[in-house]
N, C-alpha and C positions, 0 to 999 in steps of 0.2 A: 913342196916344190918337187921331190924325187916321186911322188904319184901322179903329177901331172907331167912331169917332163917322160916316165916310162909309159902312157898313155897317148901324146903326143907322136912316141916311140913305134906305136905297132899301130893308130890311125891314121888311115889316108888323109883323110881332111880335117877340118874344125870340126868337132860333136857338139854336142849341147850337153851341158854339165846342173845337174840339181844336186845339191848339197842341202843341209841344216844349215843355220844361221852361224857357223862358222866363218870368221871373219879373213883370216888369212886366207881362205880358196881363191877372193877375186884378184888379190895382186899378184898369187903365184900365177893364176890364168892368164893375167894379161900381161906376164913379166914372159911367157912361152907361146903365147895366141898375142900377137898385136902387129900394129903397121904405125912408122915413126913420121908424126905431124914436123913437117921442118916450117920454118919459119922465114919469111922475106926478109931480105936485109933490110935496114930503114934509110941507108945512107950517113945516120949521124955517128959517131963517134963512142966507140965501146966496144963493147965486145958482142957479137950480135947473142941470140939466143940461142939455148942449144935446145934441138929436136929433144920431142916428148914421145912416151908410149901411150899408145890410144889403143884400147881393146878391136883387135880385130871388128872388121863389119860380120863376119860369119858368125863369131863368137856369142853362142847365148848360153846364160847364166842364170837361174831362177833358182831361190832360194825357199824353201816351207818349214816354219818355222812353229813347232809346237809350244804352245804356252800351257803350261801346268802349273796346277795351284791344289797342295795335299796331297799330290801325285795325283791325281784328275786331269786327265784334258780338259781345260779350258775353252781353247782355242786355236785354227790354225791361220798363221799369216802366210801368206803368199807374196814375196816379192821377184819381180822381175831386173836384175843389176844392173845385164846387159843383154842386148839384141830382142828388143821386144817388139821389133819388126818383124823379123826374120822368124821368131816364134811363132807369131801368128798367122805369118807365109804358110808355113810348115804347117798349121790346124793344130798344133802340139799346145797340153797344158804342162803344169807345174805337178809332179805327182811323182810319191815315193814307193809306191805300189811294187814296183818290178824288182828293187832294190830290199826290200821288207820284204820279198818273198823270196829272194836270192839265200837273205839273212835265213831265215825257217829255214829251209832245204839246206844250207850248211851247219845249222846246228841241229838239225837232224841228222843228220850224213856225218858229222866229223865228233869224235867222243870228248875231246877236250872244249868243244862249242856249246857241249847241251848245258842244260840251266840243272843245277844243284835242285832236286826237289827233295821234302819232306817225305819219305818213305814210310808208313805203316806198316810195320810185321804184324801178322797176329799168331798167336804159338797157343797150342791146344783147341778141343775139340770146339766145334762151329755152337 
């Protein structure tokens, strides 16, 4: 909730959000991106309904989902949660590309990021 409400924070409008198949992203998305469905009275006797949160119309959410088996990629799913109009206004796919190279260049660049390797000394002559 506190990554998407400080994103929120310093974007002008609705972005479009790709995640992994993390399942909490799409109600914190749509608990800070949404527009409240009210309801007509009906006339009869009760308490009427109370307005619901509907994900923004701007809001799109696409999710890719890597299936592995042995540690093997398998397979990758692609789904779309929400705005898969507006994704396809836009010409935009589902892809982790920009964010997996972000990942690289920060664990190259930052010394606590890099990956632990097996190192080989070799000590005396060739």
């Amino acid at each position: 909730m506190q990554l998407i409400l400080m994103t929120a924070g310093v974007v002008f409008d609705v972005p479009c959000f790709f995640s992994d198949g993390f399942s909490c992203y799409l109600s914190a998305l749509i608990e800070v991106y949404h527009t409240l469905k009210t309801f007509p009275r009906t006339g009869k006797q009760g308490r009427p309904k109370e307005p619901v949160k509907e994900p923004h119309p701007d809001l799109v959410y696409g999710q890719l989902i890597k299936k592995k088996r042995q540690g093997r990629l398998q397979e990758l799913v692609y789904r779309v949660r929400c705005g898969a109009g507006r994704l396809a206004e836009l010409g935009l796919s589902i892809s982790t590309s920009l964010i997996e190279r972000l990942n690289l260049t920060l664990r190259h660049s930052l010394a606590p990021l890099v990956r632990k390797a097996s190192v080989s000394v070799r000590i005396g002559p060739k």
